[in-house]
N, C-alpha and C positions, 0 to 999 in steps of 0.2 A: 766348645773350644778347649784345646788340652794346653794346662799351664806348663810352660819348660821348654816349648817349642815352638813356631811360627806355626799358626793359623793354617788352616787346610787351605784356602783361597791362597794367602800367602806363597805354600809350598806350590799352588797351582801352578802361579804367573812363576817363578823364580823357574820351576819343570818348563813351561811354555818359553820361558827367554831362552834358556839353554837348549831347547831340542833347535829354536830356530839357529843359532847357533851351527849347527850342525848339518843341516836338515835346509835351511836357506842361507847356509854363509854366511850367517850377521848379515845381509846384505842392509836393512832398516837398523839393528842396533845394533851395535858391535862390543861385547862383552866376554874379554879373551877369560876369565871367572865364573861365567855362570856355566859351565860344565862342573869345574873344578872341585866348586863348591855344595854339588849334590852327589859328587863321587860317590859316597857311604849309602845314597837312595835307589839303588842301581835296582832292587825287586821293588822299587813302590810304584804302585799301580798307575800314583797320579803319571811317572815319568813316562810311564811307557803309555800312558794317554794320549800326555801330550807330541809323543814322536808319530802318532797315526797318520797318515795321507791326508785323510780327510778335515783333518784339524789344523791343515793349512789357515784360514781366515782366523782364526782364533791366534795362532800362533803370529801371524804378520800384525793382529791389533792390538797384541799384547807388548810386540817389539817396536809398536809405532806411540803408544803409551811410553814407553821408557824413553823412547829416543826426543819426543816432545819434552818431558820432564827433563830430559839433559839438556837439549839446545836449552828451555828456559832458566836453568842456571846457567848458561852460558854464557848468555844476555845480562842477566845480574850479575855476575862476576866483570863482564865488561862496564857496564852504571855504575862499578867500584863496591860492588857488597866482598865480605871476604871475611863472610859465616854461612855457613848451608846449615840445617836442621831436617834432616831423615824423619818423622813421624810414622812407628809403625815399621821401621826400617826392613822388618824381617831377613829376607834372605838377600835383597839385594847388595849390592857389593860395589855403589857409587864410591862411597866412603874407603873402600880400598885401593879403588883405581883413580881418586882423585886427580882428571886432567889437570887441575888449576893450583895446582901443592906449592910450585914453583911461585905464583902468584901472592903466597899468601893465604889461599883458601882454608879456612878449618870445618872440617863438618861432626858434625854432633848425630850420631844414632840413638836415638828414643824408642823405649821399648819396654817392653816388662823385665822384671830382673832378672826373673827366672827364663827368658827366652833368650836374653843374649848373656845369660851363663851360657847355653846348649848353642846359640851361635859361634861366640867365641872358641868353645870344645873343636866346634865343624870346622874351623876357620884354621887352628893348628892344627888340625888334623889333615887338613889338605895343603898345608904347607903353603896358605896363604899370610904374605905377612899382614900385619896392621900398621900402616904408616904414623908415622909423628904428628902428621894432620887431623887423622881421627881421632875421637873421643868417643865413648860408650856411658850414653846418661840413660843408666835405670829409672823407669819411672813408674813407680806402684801407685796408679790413679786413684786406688781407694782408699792414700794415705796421705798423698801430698800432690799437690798442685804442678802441671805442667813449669811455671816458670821458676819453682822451687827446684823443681828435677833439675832443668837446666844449668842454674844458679849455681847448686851443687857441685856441675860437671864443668865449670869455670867459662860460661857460654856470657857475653859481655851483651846485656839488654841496652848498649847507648849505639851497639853499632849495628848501622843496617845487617837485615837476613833475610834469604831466603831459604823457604821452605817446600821441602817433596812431600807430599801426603796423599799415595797413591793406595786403591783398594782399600782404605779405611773409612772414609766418609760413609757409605749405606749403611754401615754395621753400628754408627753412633747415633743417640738420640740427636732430632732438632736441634735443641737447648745446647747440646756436649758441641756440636757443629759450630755453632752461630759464638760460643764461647771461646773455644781455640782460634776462630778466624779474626775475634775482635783484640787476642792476644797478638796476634801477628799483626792489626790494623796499628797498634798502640806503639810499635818499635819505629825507628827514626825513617824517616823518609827514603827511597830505595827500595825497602822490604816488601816480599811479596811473599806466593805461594802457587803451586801447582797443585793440583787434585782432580780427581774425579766423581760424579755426582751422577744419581739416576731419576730420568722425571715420573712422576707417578704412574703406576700402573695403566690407571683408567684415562690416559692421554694416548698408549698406545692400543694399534691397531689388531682388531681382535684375535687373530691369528697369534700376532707378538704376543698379547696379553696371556693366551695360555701358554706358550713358552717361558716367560718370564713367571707364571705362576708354579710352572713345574721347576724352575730351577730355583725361587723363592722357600720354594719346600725342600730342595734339596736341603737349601742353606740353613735352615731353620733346625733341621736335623741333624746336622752338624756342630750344631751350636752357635751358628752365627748367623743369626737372622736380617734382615732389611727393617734398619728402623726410619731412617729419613730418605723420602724422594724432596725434591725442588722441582720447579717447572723453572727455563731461564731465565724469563721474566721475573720471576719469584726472586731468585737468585740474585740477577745483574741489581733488583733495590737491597736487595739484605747489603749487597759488597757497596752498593753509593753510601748507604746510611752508615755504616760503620769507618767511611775515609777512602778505603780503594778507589783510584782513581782513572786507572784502564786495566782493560782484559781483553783477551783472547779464549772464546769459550765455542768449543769443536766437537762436534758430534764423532763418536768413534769409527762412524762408517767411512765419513770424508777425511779423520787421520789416517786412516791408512792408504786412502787414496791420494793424500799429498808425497809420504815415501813412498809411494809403492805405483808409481802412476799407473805400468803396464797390467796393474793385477786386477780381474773383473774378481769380483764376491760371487761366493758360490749363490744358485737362487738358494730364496728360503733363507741364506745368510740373514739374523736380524741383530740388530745392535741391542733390542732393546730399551730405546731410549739414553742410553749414556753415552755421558759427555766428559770431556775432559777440558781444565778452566788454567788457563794462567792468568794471575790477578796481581796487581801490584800497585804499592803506592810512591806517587812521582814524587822526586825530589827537589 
């Protein structure tokens, strides 16, 4: 991983939201930003990857991932939450299009310091503003503690939040997982979180298992390797034992069949085993 800039996966999904954009109308997410904001990426390979024909199904379940993670704060903003927390924020740009600003909403962007210096750079440079609602909490993990960063960036621990914590989960140990999730369990009743997770290898079907082993190496090559899978089961006890008290937890093949009713999956299409969880604790 190169420090100073979002993550290759990151720059992936942030290229795949924008080409759908373009390419499918936003018809699943609608994200009038995510062009805007990879303006200066216009020769990177990943963008012009993701504009390929063929990488339709990738592109609709990467825009049914985002559009999930919004309706679920949408939901917590309605419960009365009015803090969101970005984890990993990268390139998205929830936090400048804030539906809920009118409401009260404040959202916090977590990240490295040195990645949302090179954010913010991108951000005037495409002439995006940054609202009064967001805040940018640098968080140098191998100096200080998530609620410390937070703290810093004036993020109030008595009041419910919701959390976005998308394409970060595979890339952290176990321990790093089961830790930030029992940070979020510990905040006042209301709070929850959205994310994504992958079940192990040796659960999928052998066909999948070498696809996911070939894009495991991709990753791994890149610098950001697969440290934790869960099976659901695994999962749904980790979230009872720490307080979460309901979820919704959806395989990625069936999100995009929920926006997307009319779309068949290409064959061979595979997910891979990943899911996408919204978890929260009732008030």
């Amino acid at each position: 991983m190169q420090i100073g800039r979002p993550s290759i996966t990151a720059r992936g999904a942030a290229a795949f939201r924008a080409a759908h954009q373009e390419l499918e109308g936003g018809r699943v997410f609608h994200d009038p930003l995510a062009l805007r904001i990879l303006a200066a990426d216009a020769d990177d390979p990943l963008l012009e990857a993701a504009f390929r024909p063929e990488r339709e199904d990738v592109r609709l379940s990467v825009a049914a991932r985002a559009r999930f993670a919004e309706d679920a704060v949408a939901a917590a903003v309605a419960r009365g939450v009015r803090q969101t927390v970005a984890l990993g924020a990268g390139l998205d740009t929830f936090g400048c299009r804030n539906p809920y600003e009118a409401e009260g909403l404040r959202v916090f962007e977590v990240d490295h310091p040195a990645t949302q210096e090179w954010k913010r750079g991108r951000l005037a440079a495409a002439e995006i503003p940054v609202p009064p609602s967001l805040t940018f909490a640098p968080v140098d993990f191998e100096r200080q503690s998530l609620a410390d960063g937070l703290t810093a960036a004036g993020f109030d621990p008595a009041s419910p939040t919701f959390f976005i914590w998308l394409g970060v989960v595979p890339y952290l140990t176990h321990t790093a997982v089961l830790d930030t999730l029992g940070f979020i369990a510990d905040l006042p009743g209301g709070s929850g979180v959205v994310f994504d997770y992958g079940e192990p290898p040796d659960t999928l079907p052998p066909e999948h298992r070498a696809v996911h082993e070939a894009r495991a190496a991709w990753a791994a090559e890149a610098g950001e390797p697969f440290l934790s899978f869960f099976t659901p089961e695994e999962l749904a006890g980790d979230l009872h034992r720490l307080g979460f008290s309901a979820r919704e937890d959806i395989r990625y093949r069936d999100l995009t069949a929920r926006y997307e009713s009319g779309h068949r999956m290409a064959d061979g299409y595979a997910d891979l085993g990943a899911h996408v969880i919204h978890t929260w604790i009732q008030g």
